[in-house]
N, C-alpha and C positions, 0 to 999 in steps of 0.2 A: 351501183346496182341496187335497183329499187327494192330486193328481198334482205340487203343487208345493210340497210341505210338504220334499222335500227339498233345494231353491233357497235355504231362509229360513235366515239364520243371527245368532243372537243377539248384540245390541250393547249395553254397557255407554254409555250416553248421555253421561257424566262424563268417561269414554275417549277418548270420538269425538270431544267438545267440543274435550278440550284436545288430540289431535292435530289435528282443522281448523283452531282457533285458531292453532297452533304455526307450521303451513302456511303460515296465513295472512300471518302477520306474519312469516315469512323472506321471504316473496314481494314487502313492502313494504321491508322491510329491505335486503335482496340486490336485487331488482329495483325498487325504483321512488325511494325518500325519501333512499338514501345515496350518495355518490361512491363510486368505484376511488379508491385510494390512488397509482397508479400515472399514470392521466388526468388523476385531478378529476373526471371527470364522470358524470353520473347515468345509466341506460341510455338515456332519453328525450331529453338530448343528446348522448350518442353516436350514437344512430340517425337525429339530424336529420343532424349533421355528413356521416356516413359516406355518406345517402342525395344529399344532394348532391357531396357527392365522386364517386360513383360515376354522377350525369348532365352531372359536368364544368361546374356551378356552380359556376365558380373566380375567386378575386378580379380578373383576367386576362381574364372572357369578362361578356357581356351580362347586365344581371337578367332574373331572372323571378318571375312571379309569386310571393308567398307561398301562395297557394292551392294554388298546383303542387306546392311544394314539402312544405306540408304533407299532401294528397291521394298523394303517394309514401310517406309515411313511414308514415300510417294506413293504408295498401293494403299494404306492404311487410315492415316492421318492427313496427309500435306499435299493437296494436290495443285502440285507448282511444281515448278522446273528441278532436274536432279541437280544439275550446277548448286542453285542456291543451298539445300540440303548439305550436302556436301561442302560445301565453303562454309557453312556451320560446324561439321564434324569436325573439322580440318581446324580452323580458329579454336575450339574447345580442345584439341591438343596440341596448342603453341605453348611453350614455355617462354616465350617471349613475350604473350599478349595475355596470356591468361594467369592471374598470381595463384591460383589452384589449379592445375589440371579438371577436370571433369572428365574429360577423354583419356585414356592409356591406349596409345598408339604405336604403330610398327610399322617402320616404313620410313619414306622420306613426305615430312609433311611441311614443308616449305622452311627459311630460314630470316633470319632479320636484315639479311641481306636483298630480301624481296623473291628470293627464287621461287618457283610456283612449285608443289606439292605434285607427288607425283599424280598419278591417275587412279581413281577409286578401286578400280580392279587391280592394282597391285599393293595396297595399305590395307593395314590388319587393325582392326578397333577394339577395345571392349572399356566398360565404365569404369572409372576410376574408384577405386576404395570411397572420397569423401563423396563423388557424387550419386555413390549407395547413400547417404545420410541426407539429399534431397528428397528421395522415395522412401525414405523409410517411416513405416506405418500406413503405405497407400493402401494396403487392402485391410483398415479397421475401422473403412467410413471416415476416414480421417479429412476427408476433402471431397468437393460435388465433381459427378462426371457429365459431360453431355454428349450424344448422339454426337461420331464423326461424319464429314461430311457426305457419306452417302448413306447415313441412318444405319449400316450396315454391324457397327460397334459402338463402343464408348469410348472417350479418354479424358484424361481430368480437364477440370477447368485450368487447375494449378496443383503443382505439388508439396507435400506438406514441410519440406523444407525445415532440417533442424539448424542450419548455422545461416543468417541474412546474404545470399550471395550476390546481392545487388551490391553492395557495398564491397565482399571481399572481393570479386572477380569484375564489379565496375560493369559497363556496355556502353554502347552507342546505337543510336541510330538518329534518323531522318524520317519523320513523317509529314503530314500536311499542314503546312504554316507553325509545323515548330521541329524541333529534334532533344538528343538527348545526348548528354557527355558524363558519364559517373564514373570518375578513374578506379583504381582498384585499392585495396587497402590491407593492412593484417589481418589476420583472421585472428590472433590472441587481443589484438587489440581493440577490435570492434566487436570481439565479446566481452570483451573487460568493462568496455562502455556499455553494453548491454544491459549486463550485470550491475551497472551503476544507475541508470534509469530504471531499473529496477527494484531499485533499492530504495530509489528518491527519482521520482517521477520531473521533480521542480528541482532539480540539479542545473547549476547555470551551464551557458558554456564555455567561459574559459576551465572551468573545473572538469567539465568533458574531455577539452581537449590538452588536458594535461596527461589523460587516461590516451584517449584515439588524439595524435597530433595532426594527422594529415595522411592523405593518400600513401602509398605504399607498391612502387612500382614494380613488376615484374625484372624493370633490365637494370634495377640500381640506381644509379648515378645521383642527382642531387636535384632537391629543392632548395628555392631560394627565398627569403622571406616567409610571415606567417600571416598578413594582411589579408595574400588572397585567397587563402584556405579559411582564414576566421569569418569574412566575406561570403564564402559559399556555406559552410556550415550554419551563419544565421542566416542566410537570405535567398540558398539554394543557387547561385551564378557569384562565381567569381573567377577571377583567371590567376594560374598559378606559375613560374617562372621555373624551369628547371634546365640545368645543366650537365653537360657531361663528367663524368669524373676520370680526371685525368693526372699522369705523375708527369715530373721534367727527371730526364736522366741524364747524365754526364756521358759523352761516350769520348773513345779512349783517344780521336784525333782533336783535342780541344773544343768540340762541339755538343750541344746541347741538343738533348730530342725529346718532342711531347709525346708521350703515350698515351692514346685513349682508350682506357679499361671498360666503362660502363656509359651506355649512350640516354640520353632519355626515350622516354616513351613515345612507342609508334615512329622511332625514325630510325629510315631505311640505313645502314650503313654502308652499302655498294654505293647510293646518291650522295650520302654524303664525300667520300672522297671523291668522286667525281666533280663534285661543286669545288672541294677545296682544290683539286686540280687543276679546274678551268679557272679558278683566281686566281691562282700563282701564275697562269699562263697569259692571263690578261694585266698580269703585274699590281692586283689591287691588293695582294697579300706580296711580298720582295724577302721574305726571309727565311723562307723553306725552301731547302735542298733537295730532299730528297723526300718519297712520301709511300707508303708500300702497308699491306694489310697481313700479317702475322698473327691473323685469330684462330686456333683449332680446340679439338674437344674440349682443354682443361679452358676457354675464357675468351673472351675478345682482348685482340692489340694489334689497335693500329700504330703505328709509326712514323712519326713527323720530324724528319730531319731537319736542322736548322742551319744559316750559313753560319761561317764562325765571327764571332761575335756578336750575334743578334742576343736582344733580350728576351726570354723564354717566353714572360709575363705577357711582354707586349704582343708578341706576335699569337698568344693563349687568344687576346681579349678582341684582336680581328679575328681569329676564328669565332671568337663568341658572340661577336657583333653580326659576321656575314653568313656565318651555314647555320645549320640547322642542329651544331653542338650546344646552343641556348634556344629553345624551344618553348613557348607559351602552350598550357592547358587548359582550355574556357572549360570551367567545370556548370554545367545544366544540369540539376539533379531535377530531371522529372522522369515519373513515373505513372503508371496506370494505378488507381486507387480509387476502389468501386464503380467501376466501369468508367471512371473519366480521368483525363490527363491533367496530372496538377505537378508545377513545381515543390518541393518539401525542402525543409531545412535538416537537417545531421539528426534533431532531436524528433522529429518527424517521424522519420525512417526507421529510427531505434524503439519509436512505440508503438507503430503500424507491425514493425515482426514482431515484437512483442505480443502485439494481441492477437497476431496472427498464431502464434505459438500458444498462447492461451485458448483460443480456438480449436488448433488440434490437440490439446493435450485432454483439451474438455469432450471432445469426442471422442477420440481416441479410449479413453477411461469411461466413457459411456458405454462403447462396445463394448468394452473388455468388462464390464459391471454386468453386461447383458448375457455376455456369455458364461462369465463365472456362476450366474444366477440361474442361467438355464441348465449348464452342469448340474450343481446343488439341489436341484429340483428333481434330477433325474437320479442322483442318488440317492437321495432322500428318497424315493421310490424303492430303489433296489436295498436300499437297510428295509423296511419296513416289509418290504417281499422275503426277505430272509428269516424276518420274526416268524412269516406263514408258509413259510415255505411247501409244510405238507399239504396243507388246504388248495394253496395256486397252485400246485402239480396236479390235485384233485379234479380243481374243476377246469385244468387246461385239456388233461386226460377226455372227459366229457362233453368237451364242445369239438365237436364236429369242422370248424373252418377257422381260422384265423381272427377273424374279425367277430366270430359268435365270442372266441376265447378273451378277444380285448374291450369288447362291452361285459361281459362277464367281469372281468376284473374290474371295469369302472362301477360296475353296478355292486357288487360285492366289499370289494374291499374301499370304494372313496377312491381311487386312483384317477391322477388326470390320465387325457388318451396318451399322450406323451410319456406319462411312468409305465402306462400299461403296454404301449409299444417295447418301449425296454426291457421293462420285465419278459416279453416272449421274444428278443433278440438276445437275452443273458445266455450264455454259455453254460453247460451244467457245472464246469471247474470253477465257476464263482461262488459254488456252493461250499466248497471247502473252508478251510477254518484262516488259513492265509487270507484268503482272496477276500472274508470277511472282514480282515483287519487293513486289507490294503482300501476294502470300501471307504473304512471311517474315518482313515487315515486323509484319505483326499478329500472328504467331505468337511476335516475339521481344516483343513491346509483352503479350502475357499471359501470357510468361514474367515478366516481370519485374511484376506484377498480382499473380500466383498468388502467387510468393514473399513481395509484402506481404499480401495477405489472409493466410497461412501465420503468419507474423509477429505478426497479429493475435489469430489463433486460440491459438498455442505461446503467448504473452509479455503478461501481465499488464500490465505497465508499459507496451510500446503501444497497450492497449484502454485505458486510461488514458487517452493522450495524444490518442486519437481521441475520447474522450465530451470529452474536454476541450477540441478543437480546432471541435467541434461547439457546445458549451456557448455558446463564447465567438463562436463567429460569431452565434448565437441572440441575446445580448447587443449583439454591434456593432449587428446590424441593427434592433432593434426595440425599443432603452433609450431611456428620455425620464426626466425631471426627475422625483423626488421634490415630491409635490402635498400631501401630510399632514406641517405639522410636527410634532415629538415636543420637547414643553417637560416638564422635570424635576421641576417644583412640580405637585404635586396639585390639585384644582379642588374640593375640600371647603370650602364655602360656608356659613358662621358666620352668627348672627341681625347680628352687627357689620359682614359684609362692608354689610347692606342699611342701615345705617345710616351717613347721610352724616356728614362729619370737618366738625364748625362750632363754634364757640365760645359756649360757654354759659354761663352765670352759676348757680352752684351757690350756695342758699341754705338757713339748717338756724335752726329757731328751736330754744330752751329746752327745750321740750317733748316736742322730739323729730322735729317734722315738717320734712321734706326735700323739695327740686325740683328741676328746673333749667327755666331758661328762657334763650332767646336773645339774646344779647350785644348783636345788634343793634337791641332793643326798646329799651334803655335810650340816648336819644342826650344829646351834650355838653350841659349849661345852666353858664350863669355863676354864680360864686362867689357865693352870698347865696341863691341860689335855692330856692324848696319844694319843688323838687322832685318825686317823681308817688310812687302806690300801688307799693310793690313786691314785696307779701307783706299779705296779710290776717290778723289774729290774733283769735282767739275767743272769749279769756278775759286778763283783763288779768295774769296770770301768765305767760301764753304773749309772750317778746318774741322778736325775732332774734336771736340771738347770732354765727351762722357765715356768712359769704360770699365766697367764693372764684370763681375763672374757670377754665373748664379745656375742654379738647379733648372733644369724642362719645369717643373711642377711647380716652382715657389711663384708665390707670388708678387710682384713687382707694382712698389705704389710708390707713383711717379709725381712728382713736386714741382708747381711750378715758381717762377720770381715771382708772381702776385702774392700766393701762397696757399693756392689750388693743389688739390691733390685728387690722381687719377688713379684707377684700378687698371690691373694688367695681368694676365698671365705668359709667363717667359716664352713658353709654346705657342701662342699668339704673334710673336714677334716672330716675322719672315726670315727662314735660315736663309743664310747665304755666302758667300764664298768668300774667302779670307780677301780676297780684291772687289767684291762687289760692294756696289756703293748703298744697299737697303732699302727700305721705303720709306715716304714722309712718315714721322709717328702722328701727323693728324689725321692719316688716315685710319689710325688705330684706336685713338682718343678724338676726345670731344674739345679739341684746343682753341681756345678765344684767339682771334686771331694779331688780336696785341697783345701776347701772354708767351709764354717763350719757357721750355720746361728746364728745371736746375740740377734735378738730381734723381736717383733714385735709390731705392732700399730694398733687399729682399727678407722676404719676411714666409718664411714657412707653412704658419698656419694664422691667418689672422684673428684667431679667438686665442694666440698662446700672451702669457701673461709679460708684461714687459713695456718700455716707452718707447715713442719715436722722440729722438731728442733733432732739433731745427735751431740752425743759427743764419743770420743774416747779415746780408752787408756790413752794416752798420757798427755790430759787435755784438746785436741783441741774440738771446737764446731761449729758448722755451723745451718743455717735455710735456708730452700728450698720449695717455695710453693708447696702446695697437692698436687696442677694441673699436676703439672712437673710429678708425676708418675701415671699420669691415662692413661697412655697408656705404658705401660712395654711387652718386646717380653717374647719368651718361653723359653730363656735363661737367662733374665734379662737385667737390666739395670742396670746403675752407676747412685748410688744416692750418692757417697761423695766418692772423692779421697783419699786416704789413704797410710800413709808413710809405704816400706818396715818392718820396726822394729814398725809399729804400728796399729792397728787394732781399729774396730769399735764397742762399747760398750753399748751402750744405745741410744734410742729412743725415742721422745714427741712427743705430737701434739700441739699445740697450736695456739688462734685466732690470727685475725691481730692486733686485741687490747694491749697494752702493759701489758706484763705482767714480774712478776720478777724468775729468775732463779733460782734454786738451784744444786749445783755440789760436789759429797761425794766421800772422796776420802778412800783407805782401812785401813789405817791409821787413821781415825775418825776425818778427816778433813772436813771442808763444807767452798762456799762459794756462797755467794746473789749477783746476779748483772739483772740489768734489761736486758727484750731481746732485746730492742732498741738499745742498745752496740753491738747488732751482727745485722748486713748486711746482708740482704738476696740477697743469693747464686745462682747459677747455679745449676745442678746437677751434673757436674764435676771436681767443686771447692770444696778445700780440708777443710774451713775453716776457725778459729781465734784462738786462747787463749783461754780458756774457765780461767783454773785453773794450776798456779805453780805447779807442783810436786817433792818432792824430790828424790831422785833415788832409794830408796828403795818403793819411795810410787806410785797408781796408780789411777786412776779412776776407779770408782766402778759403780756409776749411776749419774742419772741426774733427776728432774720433774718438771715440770713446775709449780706457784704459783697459783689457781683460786682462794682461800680460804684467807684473812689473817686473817681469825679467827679457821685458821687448825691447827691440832698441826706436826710437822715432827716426825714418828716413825721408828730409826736405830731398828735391827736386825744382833745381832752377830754370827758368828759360832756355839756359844755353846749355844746357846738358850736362850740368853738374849736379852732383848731391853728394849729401851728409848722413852718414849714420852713426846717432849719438843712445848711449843708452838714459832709459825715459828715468834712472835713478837722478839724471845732473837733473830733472826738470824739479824743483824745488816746489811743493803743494801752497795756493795762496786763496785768498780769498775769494770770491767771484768781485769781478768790476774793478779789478788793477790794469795797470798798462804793460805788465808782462816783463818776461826777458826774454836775450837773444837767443833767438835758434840758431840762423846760420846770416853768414855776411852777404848782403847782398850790394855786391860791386858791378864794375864792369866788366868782368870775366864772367862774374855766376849771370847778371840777372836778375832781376827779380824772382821771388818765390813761386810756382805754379802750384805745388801739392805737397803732400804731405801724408804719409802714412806710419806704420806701427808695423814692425816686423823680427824677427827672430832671425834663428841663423841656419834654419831651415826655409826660412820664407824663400818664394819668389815673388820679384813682380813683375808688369807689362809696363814698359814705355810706350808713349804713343807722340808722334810730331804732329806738329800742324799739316804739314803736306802728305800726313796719312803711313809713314813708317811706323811699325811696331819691333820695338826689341824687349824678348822674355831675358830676367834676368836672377842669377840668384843671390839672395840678401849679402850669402856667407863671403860674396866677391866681392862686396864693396868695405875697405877698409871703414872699423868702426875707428871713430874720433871721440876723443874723452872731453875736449876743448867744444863747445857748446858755441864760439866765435869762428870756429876754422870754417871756411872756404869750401870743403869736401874735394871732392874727387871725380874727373871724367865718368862719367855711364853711356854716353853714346855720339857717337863723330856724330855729327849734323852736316848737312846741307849748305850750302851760301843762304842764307834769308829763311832759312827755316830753323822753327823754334819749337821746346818740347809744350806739347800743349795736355799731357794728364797722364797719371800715374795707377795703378793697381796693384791689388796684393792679390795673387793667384796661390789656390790651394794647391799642396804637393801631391798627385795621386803616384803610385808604387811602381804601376806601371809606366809613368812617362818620366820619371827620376833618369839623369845620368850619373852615371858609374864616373868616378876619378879615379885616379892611381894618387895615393899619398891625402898631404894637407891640400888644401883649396889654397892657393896663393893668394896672398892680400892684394897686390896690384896686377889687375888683368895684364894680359899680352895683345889683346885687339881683337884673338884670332876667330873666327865666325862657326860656330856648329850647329848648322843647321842641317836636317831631313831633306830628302827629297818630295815633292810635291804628290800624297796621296794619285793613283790615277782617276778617283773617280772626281779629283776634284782637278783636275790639269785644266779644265777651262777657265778656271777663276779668274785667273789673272788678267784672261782676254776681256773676262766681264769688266 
């Protein structure tokens, strides 16, 4: 239309966008999603706060509705949706989410359970005692107001805020391309830090946070580590690890059950059992029985039944791996700080309220100088009207109106209009002789007022002592107990934490294939006995060769004939059933494929102090601290040089303590020499001497002495052994040709092993075609004759031969009970268990 073509004016649409947008998102920014730096709080709980403060809903007077109170704030200040209002009221009286109340509430206002809060017309609100000491001092000029949004009122910008609440009571929110995460904290402790930046402004901060150590949850439970607290405090983002705190109890049908007392922050506890439910039901958690929630007034407890014999530990650390009982806090400490959004550090924060507290204390004492002065002024009038008193009756008597009578007084006596107004507002009863003394009285009481606000205004050092004397009454009045502890170890949770600590039987044939099964499948039978399946083989080439006992958690370094050595953990190695046959161990290791592994050792921690002592074919011996192989690549290392025409044969551990050696050769040779005779080694050094051999004889093993009240038990081919006490073995030099241990005829066999045992000991026979028989030491007659033959340990097969021996630990619960002495010569007779059910298939494997 040609009359209004000159109204129209052209918009670049790309322009418009990104200033609406820009608008837009200050508005969310500044106004709605970020705290004050100086409050803590967001505009939407300033405006609840303020609006009850200002209807004298004080922790001190009767509730009132929440309706009422929200219906003032959307009428008044906030003009947005009641919901949101109210989801503020409600959050400021969680004792779950809030570490200070701000809200005293009555009523149901939701639980940690998630349940939603009842409806605003049936909850009673009013302020809480400390979040009087947010407003306290609003009406002495202490903070700017601005027109709300319909011009109609004022309310602050901010409130003057005596204790930092950004910090005790923490917030969150979500605005445009960024948000905000500030957990919550003590309130004695993040004054105490206050108070120390106060004191020394250039305070580091580890010294800070020896004072404030870290957030300070409302539901308890645990932090883990101090990394990502120290993290956020210098650099404003870090993330913090915390956990549930939980007890294990014994309950009275031999079963064990976790109790969870205190949850971490912001998680739901009705989800979480739901989660740990649907795992147990999808089988990713196997050893909770039973699961049920027992939390009422006095506390949270939930209840996690266990099956029996699970490890409490184990089954804690998949809870702590899969729900939401180990839970991460990304800490974003941003804030609004003079109109703009900026991340801040710990030491930031503590000088921003600082000065923000210097700022009201500075006005605030401004007012109060202004009014004290304006009093002082007006009674300095009324003394000075008492000196004349007949005179100003005179000439009030004669003036005609009000205002003749108070230019009269200015023009007469010097009075400003201000004393002269007072003067004709005085009461005649201040004429009296009291009233005169109560004048001077108050006139000398703000003189001596004046000069300290004066004091406070001129002198640094006592605005100082006043935010400080404030600080610390803040503190007397409203500190309670530290509810979050702060533990120093980190809560990084390994595939091993989930694997329980039990004793396993590690077995390794010929060919290469590797298991482990559990120690307690295999139980005591009597000497002579057959024995049960303990290893299936699939090719008559493939026999046992390796069997050892060792911990879930030790570590396992694996030796080969070159003189390679590999890293392992026991847990690594695939369980399997006392019949199944394992898996290759190259697929575990990095195995050269003309290399072929000899032995192996378990070894607890490999930083602990001690040698791995190595003997070889040959007779050679060598010793090389632990240390040397705690760090092995994915191919291996060289742990002992080794001659072309000779290979690596057995393996010890032993302390740094002296001890003495023993070396057997296949021939039924032994010889004693202490380990102080061997040098310890590099791990590319080939060696010494251990033991002569002759050329048809060779090394067979080696053990180390702890014991000398042990007895040494050989095991031949054919199922004989010897147990002779290790006193006949007479100490010699290193690099002699030995004496005899045991006869090797054609009855016995030649030697296969060789161990060190007591008369408690047990140990494991193992054949070449895969029979195991458990045996205990105390059945096999000891022989004092160092030449004798020994004695039957296990009938064999036609063509099968015993191919390895071990020494098993005795545990309490798998001991058999006898009647009487142990008989020196067995009866044959076989006592074995019946086959676990959960293991009945094995044998099919």
């Amino acid at each position: 239309m040609p009359e209004s073509e000159g109204q129209l004016l052209p918009v670049n649409i790309e322009e418009e966008m990104k200033s609406s947008y820009l608008d837009y998102a200050m508005s969310v920014i500044i106004g709605r999603a970020l705290p004050d730096v100086r409050d803590g709080l967001k505009p939407v709980h300033r405006r609840v706060l303020y609006s009850m403060h200002e209807n004298s809903n004080l922790f001190n007077r009767p509730y009132r509705k929440s309706a009422r109170i929200v219906g003032d704030v959307i009428g008044k200040y906030h003009p947005h949706g009641d919901a949101a209002v109210y989801d503020t009221l409600v959050r400021m009286a969680q004792d779950f989410s809030m570490r200070e109340l701000l809200i005293d509430g009555q009523g149901n206002f939701g639980s940690i359970d998630g349940d939603a809060p009842a409806a605003m017309r049936y909850t009673e609100v009013r302020m809480s005692r400390i979040a009087g000491e947010l407003l306290a001092d609003i009406d002495k000029e202490t903070v700017d107001f601005q027109p709300n949004y319909d011009e109609k009122s004022v309310e602050p910008r901010l409130l003057p805020a005596r204790f930092p609440n950004l910090l005790v009571n923490g917030t969150s929110g979500i605005a445009v391309g960024m948000a905000t995460n500030i957990p919550p904290h003590n309130l004695r402790e993040v004054i105490d830090g206050l108070l120390t930046v106060l004191d020394d402004p250039e305070v580091s901060l580890p010294q800070l946070m020896e004072i404030l150590p870290g957030p300070d949850f409302p539901t308890g439970a645990f932090i883990h580590g101090r990394n990502g607290i120290y993290q956020a405090y210098l650099t404003g983002r870090g993330i913090i690890r915390m956990r549930s705190k939980t007890e294990i109890e014994e309950l009275s049908n031999d079963r064990d059950a976790i109790i969870i007392e205190e949850l971490p922050y912001q998680v739901n506890k009705a989800r979480l059992i739901e989660k740990i439910a649907q795992l147990v039901n999808q089988k990713k958690i196997t050893g909770i029985s039973d699961l049920r929630d027992e939390s009422d007034r006095t506390g949270m407890r939930v209840v996690i039944e266990l099956k029996r014999g699970e490890q409490p530990q184990i089954v804690l650390n998949s809870l702590y791996k899969l729900t939401p009982m180990q839970s991460s806090f990304g800490i974003i400490m941003l804030a609004i700080v003079d109109g703009q959004p900026r991340v801040l550090t710990l030491k930031q924060v503590l000088r921003l309220f600082l000065k923000h507290r210097r700022e009201v204390v500075t006005r605030r004492t401004t007012y109060e100088l202004n009014k004290a002065e304006q009093r002082a002024h007006i009674l300095e009038g009324l003394q000075r009207a008492l000196e004349h008193v007949d005179r100003i009756i005179e000439l009030i008597r004669a003036c005609s109106t009000p205002a003749e009578a108070r230019e009269g007084l200015v023009a007469t006596f010097e009075f400003s209009p201000e004393q002269a107004q007072a003067i004709l507002d005085m009461r005649l009863q201040r004429l009296t002789g009291l009233e005169r003394e109560k004048i001077l009285e108050e006139l000398k009481q703000l003189g001596e007022a004046i000069a300290g606000l004066r004091q406070i205004l001129s002198d640094e050092a006592t605005l100082r002592a006043v935010i400080r004397s404030e600080l610390e009454d803040i503190r007397n009045a409203y500190q309670s107990p530290r509810r979050t502890v702060i533990i120093d170890q980190g809560v990084e949770l390994t595939h091993e934490d989930l694997i329980a600590e039990e004793q396993m039987v590690i077995t390794a044939t010929h060919s290469g294939y590797i298991k482990r099964t559990p120690l307690s499948l295999y139980r005591s039978q009597h000497r002579g006995g057959k024995g049960r399946i303990g290893m299936s083989t699939r090719a008559e080439e493939d026999i046992v060769d390796y069997l050892f006992v060792a911990s879930t958690h030790s570590y396992i370094l694996i030796f080969t004939a070159s003189g390679k050595v590999h890293w392992l953990k026991v847990w690594e190695i695939p369980e399997v059933g006392s019949a199944g046959r394992g898996k290759p161990i190259v697929n575990l290791i990095n195995l050269d494929a003309e290399d072929r592994f000899v032995d192996m050792v378990t070894v607890p921690d490999l930083q602990q102090e001690g040698y791995v002592f190595m003997a070889s074919r040959s007779g050679h011996v060598k010793k090389t601290p632990i240390q040397a192989f705690s760090n092995p690549r994915s191919a291996g290392i060289i742990a002992c040089s080794v001659a072309a025409d000779d290979e690596l044969i057995s393996v010890a551990v032993a302390p740094e303590e002296e001890r003495d050696m023993l070396l057997f050769s296949q021939r039924g040779k032994a010889i004693r020499f202490s380990s102080t005779d061997v040098r310890s080694m590099g791990r590319v050094a080939r060696g010494v001497i251990g033991m002569r051999l002759r050329a048809s004889d060779q090394l067979i093993g080696m053990v180390v002495v702890h014991d000398e009240e042990s007895d040494l038990l050989a095991v031949t081919e054919n199922g004989y052994g010897k147990r002779t006490p290790i006193s006949e073995y007479r100490r010699q030099g290193r690099a002699g040709q030995g004496i005899i241990n045991i006869k090797t005829s054609d009855r016995n066999g030649l030697v296969v092993s060789t161990c060190l045992v007591t008369a408690d000991s047990e140990i494991i026979i193992i054949t070449k075609n895969g029979k195991i028989i458990r045996l205990e030491a105390a059945r096999i007659r000891q022989t004092q004759t160092r030449s004798a033959q020994g004695v039957k340990l296990i009938d064999l097969e036609e063509g099968d031969k015993v191919a390895d021996l071990t020494l098993v630990p005795i545990e309490e619960d798998e001991e058999e009970e006898s009647e009487g002495n142990l008989p020196a010569v067995g009866s044959g007779e076989e006592i074995e268990a019946d086959e676990p059910e959960e293991n009945a298939g094995a044998e099919q494997e």
